[in-house]
N, C-alpha and C positions, 0 to 999 in steps of 0.2 A: 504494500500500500504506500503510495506517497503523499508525504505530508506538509505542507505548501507553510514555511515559516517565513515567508515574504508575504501573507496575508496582512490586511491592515484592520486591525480591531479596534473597533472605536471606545476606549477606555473613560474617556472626557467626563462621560455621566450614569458612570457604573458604582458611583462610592470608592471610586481606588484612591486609596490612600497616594500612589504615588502620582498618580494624575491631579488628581483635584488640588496638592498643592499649590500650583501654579494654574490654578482654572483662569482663564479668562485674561492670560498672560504668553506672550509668545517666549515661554519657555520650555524646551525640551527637557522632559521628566528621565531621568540619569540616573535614578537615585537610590531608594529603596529597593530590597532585593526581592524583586517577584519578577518576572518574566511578563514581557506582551503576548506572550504565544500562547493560542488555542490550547489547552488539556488535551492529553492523547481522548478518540475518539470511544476509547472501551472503560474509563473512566465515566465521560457525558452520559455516555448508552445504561454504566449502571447506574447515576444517578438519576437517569429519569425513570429508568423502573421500576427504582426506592419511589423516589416520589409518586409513580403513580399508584403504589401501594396504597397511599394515602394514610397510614397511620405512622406516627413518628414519635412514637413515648420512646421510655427509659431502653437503653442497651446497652449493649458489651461485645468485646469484641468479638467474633464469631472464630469457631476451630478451625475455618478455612481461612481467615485473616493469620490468624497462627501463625498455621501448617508454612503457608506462601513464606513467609517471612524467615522463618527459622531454616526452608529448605533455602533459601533464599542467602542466606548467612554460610552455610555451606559449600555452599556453591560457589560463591563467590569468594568465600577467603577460610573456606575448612572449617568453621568457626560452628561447634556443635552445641547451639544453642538450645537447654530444656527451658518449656511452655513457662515454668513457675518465677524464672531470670527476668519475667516481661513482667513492666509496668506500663499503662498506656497511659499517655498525657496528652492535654489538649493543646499542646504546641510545644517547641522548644525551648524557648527561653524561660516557662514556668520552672522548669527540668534546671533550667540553671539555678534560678532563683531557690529551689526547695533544696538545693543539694549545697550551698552556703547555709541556707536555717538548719538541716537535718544534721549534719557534719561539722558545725562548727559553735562552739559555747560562745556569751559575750566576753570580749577581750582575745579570743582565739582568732587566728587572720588567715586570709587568702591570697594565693598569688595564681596570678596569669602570663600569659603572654602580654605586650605593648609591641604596638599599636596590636590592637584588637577588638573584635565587634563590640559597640557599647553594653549592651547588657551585661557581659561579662565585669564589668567595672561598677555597673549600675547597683548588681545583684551582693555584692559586698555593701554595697554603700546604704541599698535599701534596708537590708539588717541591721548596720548598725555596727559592721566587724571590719576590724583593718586591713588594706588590703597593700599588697606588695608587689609592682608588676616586675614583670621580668623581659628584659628587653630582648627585643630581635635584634639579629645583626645578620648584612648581609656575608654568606658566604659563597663565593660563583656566581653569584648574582641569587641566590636563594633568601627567604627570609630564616634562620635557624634560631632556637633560643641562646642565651648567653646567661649558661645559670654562673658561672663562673663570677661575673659581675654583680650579684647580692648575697653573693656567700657570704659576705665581712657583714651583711645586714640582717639576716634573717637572725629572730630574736628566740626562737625553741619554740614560739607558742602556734606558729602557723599550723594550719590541719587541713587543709583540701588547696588541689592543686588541677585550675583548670585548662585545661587543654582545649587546640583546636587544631582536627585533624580531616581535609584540608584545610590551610590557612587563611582566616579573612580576616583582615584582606588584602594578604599578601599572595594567596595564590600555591602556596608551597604543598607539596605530596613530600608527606617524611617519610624518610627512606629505614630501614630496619633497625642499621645502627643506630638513627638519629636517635627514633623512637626510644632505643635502648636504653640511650642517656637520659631519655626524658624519665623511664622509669625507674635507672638507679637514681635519682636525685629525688621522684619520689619514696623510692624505700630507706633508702640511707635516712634520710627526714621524715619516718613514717607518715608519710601525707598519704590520703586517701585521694583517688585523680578521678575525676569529672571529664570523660574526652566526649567534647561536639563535633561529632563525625558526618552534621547535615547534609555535606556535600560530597560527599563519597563515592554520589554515580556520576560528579561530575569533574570525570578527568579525564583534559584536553589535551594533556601531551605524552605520544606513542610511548610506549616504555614505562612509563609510570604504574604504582601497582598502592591502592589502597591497601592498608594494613591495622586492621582495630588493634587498640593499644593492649584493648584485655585479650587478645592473641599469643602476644610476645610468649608469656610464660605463665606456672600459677599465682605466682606474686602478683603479678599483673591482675590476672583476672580478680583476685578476691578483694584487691584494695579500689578496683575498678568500677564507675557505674558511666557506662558509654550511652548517648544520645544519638537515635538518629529518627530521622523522615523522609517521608516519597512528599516532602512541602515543596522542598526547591527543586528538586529534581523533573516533580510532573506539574511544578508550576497550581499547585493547589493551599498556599500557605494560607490563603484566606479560610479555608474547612479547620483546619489544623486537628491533625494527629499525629502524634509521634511517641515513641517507645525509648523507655529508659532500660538499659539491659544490667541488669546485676547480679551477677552469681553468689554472692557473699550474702545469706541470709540475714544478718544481724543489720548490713548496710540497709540491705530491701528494708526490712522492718524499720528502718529510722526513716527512711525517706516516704514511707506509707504512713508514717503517724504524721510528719509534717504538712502532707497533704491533705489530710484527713480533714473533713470540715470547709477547707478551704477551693482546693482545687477542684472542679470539675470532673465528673467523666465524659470523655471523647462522647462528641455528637456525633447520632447514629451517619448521618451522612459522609462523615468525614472516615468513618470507619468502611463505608461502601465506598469510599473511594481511593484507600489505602490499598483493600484489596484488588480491586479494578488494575490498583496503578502495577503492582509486585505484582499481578498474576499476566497482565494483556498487554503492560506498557512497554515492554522491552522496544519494538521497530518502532516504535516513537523516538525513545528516547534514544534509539543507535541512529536515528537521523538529524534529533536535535542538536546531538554531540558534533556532528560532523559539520551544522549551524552554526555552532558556537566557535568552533574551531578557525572556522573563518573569519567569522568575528573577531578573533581573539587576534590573531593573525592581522588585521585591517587595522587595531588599534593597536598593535604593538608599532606595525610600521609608520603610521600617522603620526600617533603620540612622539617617537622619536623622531622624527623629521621637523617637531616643532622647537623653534629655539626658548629654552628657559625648563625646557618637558625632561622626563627620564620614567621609563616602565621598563619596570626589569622582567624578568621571562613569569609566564601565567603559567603555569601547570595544571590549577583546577579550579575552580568554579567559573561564571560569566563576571566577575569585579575584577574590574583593574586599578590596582592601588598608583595614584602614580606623582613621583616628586615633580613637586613642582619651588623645592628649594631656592632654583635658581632665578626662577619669575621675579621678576621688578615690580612685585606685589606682599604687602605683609597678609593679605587676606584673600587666597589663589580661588575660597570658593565664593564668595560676595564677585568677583572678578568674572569668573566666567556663567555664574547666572545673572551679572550683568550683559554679558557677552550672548545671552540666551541659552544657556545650555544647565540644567540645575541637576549636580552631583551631589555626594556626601562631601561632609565640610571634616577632614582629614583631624579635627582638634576634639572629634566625638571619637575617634576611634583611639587618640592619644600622642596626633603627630601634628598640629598645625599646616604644616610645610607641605602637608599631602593636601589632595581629594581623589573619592574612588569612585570609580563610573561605572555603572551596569551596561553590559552590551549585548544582554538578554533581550534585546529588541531585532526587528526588522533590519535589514541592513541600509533600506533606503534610508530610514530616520538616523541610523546610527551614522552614516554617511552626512548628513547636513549637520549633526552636532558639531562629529569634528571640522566640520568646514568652519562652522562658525569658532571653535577652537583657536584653528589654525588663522584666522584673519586674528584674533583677539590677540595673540600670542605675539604675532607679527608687528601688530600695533604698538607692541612695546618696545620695538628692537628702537635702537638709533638712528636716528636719518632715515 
């Protein structure tokens, strides 16, 4: 079947959070991570035969939502996932947020990665617990952590250590050994690791091989509770479902009382369209990949041809993190939504000097941003 990601869908007055930003303003929405692109077609099919069921109470996930997932896990990285490992949540950054309350006492801290998705930062902040990031640094043009640089800081009280595997919004697939270091530094420092693995089926560059971190070893898995969803993948974030995986029953048990009360269970829709996506979405998504891939490609080449610009190599997801350091600008994203184009503002994610672009669109549209980019950029030069 062929799937036409050059369609143009009229988002303008659907309630999209990334459109309606800029309603009624000639600025191209860049921004937030959802994709313009139609849902695979076995997704829509099962949602409307939910709906036309017409009854919509209380539910849970279904054994064939399971089944899909866990063979799914298998299959894709060996990973022999049992049924009782699964928590379902009604998005992922809940998952982040309960996994600081469940794991950490007041006065106990967190550390992340820097730059890194906001919630990540947020989710310390909103409990109320200290948090400690931990910088990237580039290595081959990759983003890699650099725990080396808070060792003299870390005070014994930190307890969870959050991970993102791939990198947003830097782009990076970690490689086994990388991963490795990531987990002796949490065992050596007994920290229990939070890895957000959302992006997982989205990786653009040949060679590359997702790797869950609760894989490595059993250390790994027992100190491990990983996150993942078909949100970004099949372009579904608005339903939101996704699955917290933890082997270590004592961790489950902490993370199901903190939810308890509070969190949701996954709406029945969002769970018909989990499974839709893991059981029919593959040739969708092996042609979005091959989408994006172009995209990603178009904006490497452009972004660098601009003077003041630097994007260093994307390996997975549609974000392009990219320095704009050298811009004869102290504020690069007020600058180019001046310029008409509205990105993430690089000082949420923890880097000023940046902003990251979604290229999870059409390529016509993504095509006139950077045009007007590339005029904006040029406008700065000299003479």
């Amino acid at each position: 079947m062929a799937f036409n990601f050059n369609q143009w869908v009229d988002r303008s007055h659907s309630d999209s959070v990334k459109w309606d930003k800029y309603r009624d303003r000639d600025i191209i929405p860049l921004w937030v991570a959802d994709t313009d692109f139609r849902s695979p077609p076995a997704i829509i099919d099962a949602l409307q035969r939910r709906v036309a069921h017409g009854v919509f109470g209380y539910g849970h996930p279904s054994p064939e939502l399971i089944e899909v997932f866990t063979r799914r896990m298998v299959e894709r990285y060996g990973w022999h996932i049992k049924p009782e490992w699964l928590i379902f949540l009604p998005g992922l950054v809940c998952g982040l947020n309960l996994c600081v309350r469940a794991f950490t006492a007041e006065g106990e801290g967190t550390l992340a990665p820097s730059p890194i998705y906001p919630p990540f930062r947020k989710a310390a902040k909103f409990a109320g617990r200290p948090h400690l990031p931990v910088p990237l640094k580039l290595h081959d043009r990759r983003w890699l952590l650099d725990f080396d640089a808070i060792a003299a800081r870390l005070g014994g009280s930190e307890k969870l250590l959050l991970l993102c595997n791939p990198q947003n919004p830097g782009g990076t697939v970690y490689r086994r050994e990388e991963l490795s270091q990531q987990h002796e530094f949490a065992r050596s420092h007994d920290l229990i690791v939070c890895s957000d693995e959302i992006h997982c089926d989205l990786l653009l560059e040949p060679g590359c091989e997702h790797i869950p971190f609760a894989t490595l070893n059993e250390d790994a898995a027992q100190r491990s509770i990983t996150l993942m969803s078909p949100s970004k993948t099949f372009n579904i974030a608005g339903l939101g479902a996704s699955m917290a995986v933890i082997p270590n029953a004592g961790l489950r048990q902490k993370l199901a009382r903190a939810r308890s009360g509070i969190v949701p269970e996954v709406d029945v829709l969002a769970l018909v369209a989990a499974q839709a996506a893991y059981q029919d979405g593959q040739g969708w998504l092996d042609a979005q990949l091959a989408y994006l891939r172009a995209n990603r490609d178009l904006v490497t080449e452009r972004i660098n041809a601009m003077p003041g610009l630097l994007l260093h190599p994307i390996e997975a997801t549609y974000l392009a993190w990219i320095d704009c350091s050298q811009l004869a600008t102290d504020n690069p994203h007020a600058f180019f939504e001046q310029a008409g184009v509205g990105l993430s503002a690089g000082l949420d994610f923890g880097d000023r000097r940046f902003v990251r672009l979604n290229f999870g669109c059409r390529r016509e549209l993504l095509t006139q941003a950077l045009d007007r980019m590339m005029l904006a950029t040029q406008a700065l030069m000299p003479g």
